[in-house]
N, C-alpha and C positions, 0 to 999 in steps of 0.2 A: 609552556614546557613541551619539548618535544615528546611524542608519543609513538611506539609502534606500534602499526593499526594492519589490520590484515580483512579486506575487503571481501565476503563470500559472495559472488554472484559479476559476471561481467556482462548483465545486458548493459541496457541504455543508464539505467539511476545507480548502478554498479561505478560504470564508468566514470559519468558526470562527479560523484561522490568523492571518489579515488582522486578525480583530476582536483578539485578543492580542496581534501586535505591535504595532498602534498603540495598545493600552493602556499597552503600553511604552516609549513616546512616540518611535517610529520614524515616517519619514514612509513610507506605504505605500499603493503603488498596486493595487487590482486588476485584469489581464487579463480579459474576456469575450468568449465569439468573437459574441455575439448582439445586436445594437443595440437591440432592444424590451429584453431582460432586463439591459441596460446601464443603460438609461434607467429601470425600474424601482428596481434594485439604489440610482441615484443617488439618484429620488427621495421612494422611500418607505423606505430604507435598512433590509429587509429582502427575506430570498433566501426567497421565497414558495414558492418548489420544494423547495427546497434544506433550509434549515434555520429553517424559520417563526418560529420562537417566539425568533429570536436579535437584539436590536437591532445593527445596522450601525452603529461611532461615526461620529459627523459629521466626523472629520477622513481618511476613508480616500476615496483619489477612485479613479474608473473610466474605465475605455478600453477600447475594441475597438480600436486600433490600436496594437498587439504594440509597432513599432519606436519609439513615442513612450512606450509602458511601458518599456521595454528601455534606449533610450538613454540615461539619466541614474543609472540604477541601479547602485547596488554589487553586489546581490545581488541573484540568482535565484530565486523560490522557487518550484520545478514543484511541480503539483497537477490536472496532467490523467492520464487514464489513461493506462496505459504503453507502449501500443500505439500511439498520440498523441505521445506526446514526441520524438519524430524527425521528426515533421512540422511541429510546433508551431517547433522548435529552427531548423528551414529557415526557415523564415517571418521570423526575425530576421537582419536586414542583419549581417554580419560585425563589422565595427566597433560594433556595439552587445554584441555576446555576449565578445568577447576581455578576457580579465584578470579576469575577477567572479567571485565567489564563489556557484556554483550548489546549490542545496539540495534535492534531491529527496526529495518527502513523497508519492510514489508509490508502489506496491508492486506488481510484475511484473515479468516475463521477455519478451521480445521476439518474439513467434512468427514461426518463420522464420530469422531470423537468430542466434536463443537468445540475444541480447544481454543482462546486466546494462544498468539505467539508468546506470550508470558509462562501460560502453563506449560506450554513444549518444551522451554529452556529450563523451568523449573525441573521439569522431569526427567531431563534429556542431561543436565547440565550437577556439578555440582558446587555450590557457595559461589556463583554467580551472583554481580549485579548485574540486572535487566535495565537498560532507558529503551522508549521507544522514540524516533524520531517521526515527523511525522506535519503535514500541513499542505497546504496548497503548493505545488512542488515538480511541474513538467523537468524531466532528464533533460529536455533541447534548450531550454532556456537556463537552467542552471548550469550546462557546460556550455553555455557563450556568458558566461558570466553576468544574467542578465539580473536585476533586482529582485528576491525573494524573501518571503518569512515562516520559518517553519516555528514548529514548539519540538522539546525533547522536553519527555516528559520522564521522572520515576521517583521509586520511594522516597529516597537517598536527597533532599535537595544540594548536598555538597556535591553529589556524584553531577547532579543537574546540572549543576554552576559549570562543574569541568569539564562536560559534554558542549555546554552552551560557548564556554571559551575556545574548543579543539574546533567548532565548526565557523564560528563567525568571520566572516567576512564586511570588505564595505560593501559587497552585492547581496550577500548570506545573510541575511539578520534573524536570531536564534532568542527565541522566548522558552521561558522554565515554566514546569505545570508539575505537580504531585499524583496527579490525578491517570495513572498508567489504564487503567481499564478504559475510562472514558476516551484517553487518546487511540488505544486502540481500536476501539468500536467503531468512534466517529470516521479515521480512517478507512476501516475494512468495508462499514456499512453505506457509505457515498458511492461507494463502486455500486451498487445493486441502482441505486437512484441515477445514478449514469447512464447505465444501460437503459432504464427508461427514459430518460432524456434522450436519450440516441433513438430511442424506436419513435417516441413524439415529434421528433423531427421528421424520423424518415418516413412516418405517414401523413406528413407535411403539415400537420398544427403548426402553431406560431405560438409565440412570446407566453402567451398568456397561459397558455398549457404546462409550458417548463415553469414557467413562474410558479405554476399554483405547484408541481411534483414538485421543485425544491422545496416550497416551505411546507407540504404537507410531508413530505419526507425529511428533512429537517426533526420535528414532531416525532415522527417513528423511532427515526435512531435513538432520540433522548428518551424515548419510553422505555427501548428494550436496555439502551446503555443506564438509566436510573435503576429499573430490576434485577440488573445484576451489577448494582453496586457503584455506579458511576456519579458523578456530580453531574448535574445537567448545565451548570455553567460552562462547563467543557468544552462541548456541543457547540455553544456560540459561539466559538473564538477559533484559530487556526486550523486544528485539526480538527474540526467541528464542520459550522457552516461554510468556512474560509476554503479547506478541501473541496467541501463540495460543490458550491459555485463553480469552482476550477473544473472538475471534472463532470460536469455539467454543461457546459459555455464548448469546450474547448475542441476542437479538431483533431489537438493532440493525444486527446484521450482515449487510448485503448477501447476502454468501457462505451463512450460515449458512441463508438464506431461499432462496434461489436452492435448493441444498440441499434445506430442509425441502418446497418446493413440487416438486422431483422424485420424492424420497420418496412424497408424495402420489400422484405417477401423470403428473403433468406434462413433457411435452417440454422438452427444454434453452431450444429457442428460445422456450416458450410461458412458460418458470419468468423469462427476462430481463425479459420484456418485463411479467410482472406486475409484477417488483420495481420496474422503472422506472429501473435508474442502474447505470452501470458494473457487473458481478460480476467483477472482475480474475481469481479464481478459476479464472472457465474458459478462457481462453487460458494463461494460465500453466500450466492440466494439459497440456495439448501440448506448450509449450514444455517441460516439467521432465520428460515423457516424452523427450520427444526427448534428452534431455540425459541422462538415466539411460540409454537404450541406448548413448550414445553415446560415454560414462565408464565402460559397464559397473558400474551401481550398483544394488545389488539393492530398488527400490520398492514393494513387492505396493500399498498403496493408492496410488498416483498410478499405476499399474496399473488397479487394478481402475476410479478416476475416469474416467480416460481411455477405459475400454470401455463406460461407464456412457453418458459425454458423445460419443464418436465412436462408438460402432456401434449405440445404445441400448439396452445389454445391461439384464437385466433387473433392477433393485437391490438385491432380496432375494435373486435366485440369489446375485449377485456377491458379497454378506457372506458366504453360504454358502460359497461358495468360496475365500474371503478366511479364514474358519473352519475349514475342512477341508483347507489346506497340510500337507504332512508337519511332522510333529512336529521341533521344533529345543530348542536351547539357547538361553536370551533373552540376547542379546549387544545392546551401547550401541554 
């Protein structure tokens, strides 16, 4: 069944997103906050920033004005950083956001308030349903159409089913999960494990280093994602380990480069501003510290990130130290 969908956010997984559903023959509007990159996006229907090499189809239209994307729409689908979606959410007159089915393709924790994207819509939003989507998932390879599997998760399993139907493709392949906290966690908290993956690289460790941060970080997520309520079977599947492999491995990955450019020698604020686009990563090590002291959850690497990223401890000591913990028992 056809659906209008109204896209907020036009970076790279905005775009990619946009150009899928209306291959799906959905009618779908894209959000941009930028009237020059509006007016481009329209008329030469590539995101030259963003995601170059991807054609824009001719049936997908564009607005900088939120409340005329908003009011006709069935569906929500956020695709601004996380940090953003509470302001983004204000910015829509009330009677445009009540009753829709909101889809969050963002991945973060709220610094400050420790918010899930669940709670901001809950708060932000009125008789919304919330899905999150959500899984191992590069924008470059999902707009050239390449093989993917994400999970959309949320309360509702009938909502799930109709989510899972609006995005499938024969490249898009979409699994249902009930489990909204855990897909969000595992999401937001892969990004912090990236970034270490990035710095391990860029102090030239090998194989065996990423190996062991992924699955000792793997371990963590499901700790802090079980304490606040998540299933730990989660964790293992798409938006779990499956994310995080991706954003571990991957060149593509913001985080992983943010990361590997600290590694290198580079300042936090000098390693953003090379990549050039959102690193969700690093707000979310604040938040998921915060949240681990807060639950009492035992982190050593979103630890050691967090003294890496707030105090500028040094990255090689901090592995070392990360290395030389007392001796334990390896417990999941």
């Amino acid at each position: 069944m056809k659906r209008k969908i109204t896209v907020l956010g036009g970076g790279s997984w905005g775009t990619a997103l946009a150009k899928l559903l209306s291959e799906n023959n959905h009618d779908v509007t894209l959000w941009v906050r930028d009237e020059e990159q509006c007016k481009i996006l329209r008329d030469e229907r590539v995101n030259k920033k963003y995601l170059p090499n991807v054609k824009i189809p001719e049936n997908i239209d564009f607005t900088t004005d939120i409340n005329q994307g908003a009011k006709d729409a069935e569906i929500l689908l956020i695709v601004v950083s996380t940090q953003a979606i509470r302001s983004v959410l204000k910015q829509i007159k009330d009677e445009y956001k009540n009753s829709k089915i909101i889809i969050n393709a963002s991945k973060g924790i709220e610094v400050g308030s420790l918010s899930l994207v669940s709670d901001i819509v809950r708060e932000e939003t009125n008789n919304c349903t919330f899905v999150v989507l959500s899984g191992p998932s590069h924008a470059e390879e999902v707009g050239l159409s390449m093989p993917t599997a994400i999970t959309v998760a949320c309360d509702n399993m009938d909502v799930a089913e109709e989510i899972q139907d609006i995005f499938m493709t024969p490249y898009f392949r979409v699994y249902t999960n009930d489990d909204v906290t855990g897909a969000e966690l595992g999401g937001a908290l892969k990004n912090i494990i990236a970034l270490g993956a990035g710095i391990s690289d860029g102090l030239g460790y090998g194989d065996n280093a990423k190996a062991a941060l992924i699955n000792r970080g793997i371990v963590e997520i499901a700790r802090l994602g079980v304490a606040m309520g998540a299933k730990v079977q989660t964790f293992y599947g798409l938006s779990g380990i499956g994310d995080l492999i991706v954003t571990c491995t991957s060149k593509l990955s913001r985080n992983w480069n943010a990361g590997y450019l600290i590694g290198q020698g580079l300042k936090k604020d000098e390693a953003i501003k090379k990549v050039g686009m959102v690193v969700e990563g690093i707000p979310t090590t604040y938040a998921a510290y915060e949240l681990s002291k807060k639950l009492n959850v035992e982190m050593p690497i979103v630890t050691a990130m967090y003294e890496v990223l707030e105090h500028g401890a040094d990255a090689k000591e901090t592995v070392n130290k990360l290395m030389l913990r007392d001796k334990k028992e390896e417990r999941i």
